[in-house]
MIBAPA-323726 format. One record per residue (C-alpha): residue number from 1; residue in one letter; z, y, x. Coordinates in steps of 0.05 Angstrom, whole numbers, plus 32768, in hexadecimal, padded with zeros to 4 digits. Each point is the difference from the previous one (the first is absolute). Layout:
# MIBAPA-323726
num=NUM, residuo=A, c3=Z, c2=Y, c1=X
...
This chain:
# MIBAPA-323726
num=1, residuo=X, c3=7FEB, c2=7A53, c1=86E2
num=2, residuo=X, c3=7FCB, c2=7FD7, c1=7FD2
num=3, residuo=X, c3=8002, c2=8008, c1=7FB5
num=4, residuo=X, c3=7FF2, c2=7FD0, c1=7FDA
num=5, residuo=X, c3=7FCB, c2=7FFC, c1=7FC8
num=6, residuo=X, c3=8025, c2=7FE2, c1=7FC1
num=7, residuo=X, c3=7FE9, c2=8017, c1=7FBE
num=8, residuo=X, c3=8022, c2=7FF6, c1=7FC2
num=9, residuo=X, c3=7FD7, c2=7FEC, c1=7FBD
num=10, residuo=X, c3=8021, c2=8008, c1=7FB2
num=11, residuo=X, c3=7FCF, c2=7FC4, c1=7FEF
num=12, residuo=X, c3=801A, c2=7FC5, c1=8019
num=13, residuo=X, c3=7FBF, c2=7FD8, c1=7FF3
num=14, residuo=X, c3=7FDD, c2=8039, c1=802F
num=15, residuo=X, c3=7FD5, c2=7FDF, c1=802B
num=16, residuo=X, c3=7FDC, c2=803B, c1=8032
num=17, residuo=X, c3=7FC5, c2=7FC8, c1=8016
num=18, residuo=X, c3=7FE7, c2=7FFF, c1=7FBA
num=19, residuo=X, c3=7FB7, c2=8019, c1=8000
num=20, residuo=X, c3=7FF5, c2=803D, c1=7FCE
num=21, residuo=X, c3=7FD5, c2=7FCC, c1=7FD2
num=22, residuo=X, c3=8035, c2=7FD9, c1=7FFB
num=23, residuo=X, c3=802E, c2=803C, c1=7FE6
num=24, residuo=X, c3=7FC8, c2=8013, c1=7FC8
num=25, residuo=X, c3=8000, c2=7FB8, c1=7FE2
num=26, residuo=X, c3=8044, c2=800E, c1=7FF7
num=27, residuo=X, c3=8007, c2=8028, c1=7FB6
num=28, residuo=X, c3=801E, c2=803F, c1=800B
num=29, residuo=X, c3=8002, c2=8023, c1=7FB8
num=30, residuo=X, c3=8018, c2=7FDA, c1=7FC9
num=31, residuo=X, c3=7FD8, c2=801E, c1=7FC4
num=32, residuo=X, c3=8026, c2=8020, c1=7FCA
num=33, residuo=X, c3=7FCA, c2=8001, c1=7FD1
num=34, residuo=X, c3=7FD9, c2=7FC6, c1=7FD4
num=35, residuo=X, c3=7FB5, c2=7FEE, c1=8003
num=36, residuo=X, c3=7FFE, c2=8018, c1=7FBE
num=37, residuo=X, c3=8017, c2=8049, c1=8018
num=38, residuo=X, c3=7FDA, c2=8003, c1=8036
num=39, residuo=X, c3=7FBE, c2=7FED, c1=7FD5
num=40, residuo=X, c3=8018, c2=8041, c1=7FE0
num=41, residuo=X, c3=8007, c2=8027, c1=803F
num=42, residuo=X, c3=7FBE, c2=7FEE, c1=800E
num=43, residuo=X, c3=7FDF, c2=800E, c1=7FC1
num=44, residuo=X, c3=801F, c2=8042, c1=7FF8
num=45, residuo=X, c3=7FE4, c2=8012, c1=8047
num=46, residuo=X, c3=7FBA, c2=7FEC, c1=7FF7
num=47, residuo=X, c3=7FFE, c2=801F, c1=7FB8
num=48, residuo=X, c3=801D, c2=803F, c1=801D
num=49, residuo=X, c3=7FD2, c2=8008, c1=8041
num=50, residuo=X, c3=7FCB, c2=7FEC, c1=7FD2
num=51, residuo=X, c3=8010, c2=803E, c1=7FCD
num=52, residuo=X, c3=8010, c2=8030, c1=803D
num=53, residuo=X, c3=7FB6, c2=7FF2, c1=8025
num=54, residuo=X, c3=7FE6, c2=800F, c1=7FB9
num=55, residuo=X, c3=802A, c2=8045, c1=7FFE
num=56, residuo=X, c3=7FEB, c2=8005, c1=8042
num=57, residuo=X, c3=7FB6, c2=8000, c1=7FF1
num=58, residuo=X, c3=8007, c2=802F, c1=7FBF
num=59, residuo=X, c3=801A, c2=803C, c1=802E
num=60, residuo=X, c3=7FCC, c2=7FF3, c1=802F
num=61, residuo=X, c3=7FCB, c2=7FFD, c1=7FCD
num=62, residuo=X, c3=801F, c2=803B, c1=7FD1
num=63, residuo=X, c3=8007, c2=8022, c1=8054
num=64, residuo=X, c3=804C, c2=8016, c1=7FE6
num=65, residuo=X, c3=8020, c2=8023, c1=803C
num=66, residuo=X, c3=8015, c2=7FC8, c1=803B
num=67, residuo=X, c3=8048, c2=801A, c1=7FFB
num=68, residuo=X, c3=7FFC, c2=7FDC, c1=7FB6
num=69, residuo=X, c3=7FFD, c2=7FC9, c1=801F
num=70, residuo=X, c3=8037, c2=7FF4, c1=8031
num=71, residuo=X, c3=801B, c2=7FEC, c1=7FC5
num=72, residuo=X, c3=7FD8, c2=7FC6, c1=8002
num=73, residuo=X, c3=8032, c2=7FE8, c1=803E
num=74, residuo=X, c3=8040, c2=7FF7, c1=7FD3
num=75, residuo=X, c3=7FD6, c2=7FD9, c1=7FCF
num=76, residuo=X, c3=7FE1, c2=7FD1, c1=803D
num=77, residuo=X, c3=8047, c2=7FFA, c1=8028
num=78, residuo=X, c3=8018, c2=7FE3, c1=7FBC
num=79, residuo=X, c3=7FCD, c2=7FCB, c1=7FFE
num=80, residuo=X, c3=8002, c2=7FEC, c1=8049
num=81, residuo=X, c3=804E, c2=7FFF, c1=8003
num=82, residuo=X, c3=7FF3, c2=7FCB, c1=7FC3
num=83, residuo=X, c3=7FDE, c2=7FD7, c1=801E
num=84, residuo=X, c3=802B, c2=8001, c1=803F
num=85, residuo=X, c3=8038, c2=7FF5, c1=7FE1
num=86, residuo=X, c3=7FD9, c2=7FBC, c1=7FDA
num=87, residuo=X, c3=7FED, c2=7FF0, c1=8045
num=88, residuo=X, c3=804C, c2=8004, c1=8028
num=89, residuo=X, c3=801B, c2=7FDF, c1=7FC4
num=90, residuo=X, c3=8032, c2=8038, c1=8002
């Protein structure tokens, strides 16, 4: 007994010989945020990783125990996730 090979697709428009360049022209994530937020975002991240690396150098300068500053990671995963977020459009 042969089986066959039929596969089922929701899209209707799927085409499987598309090339994966062709499937990244194609926009995927429609933004939910305006240029002017994401100016924002962006700002907010730069002035933030900017204030943190100065932080950063205090402790190392005033040599304040290294376990002061792990809690230099919450203050840098806040700028980067701002500017990801400005950069998904998300």
């Amino acid at each position: 007994m042969l089986a066959k090979n039929v596969v089922y697709f929701a899209d209707p428009d799927f085409n499987p010989l598309l090339r994966e360049n062709d499937e990244e022209q194609r926009e995927v994530c429609i933004p939910n945020i305006s240029p002017q937020e994401r100016k924002k975002r962006v700002r907010f991240a730069i002035q933030y990783f900017v204030f943190t690396l100065v932080v950063l150098v205090v402790f190392i300068a005033l040599d304040v125990n290294p376990l002061w500053r792990l809690l230099l990671f919450f203050m840098f995963s806040a700028a980067t996730t701002s500017y990801i977020q400005a950069l998904d459009k998300t």
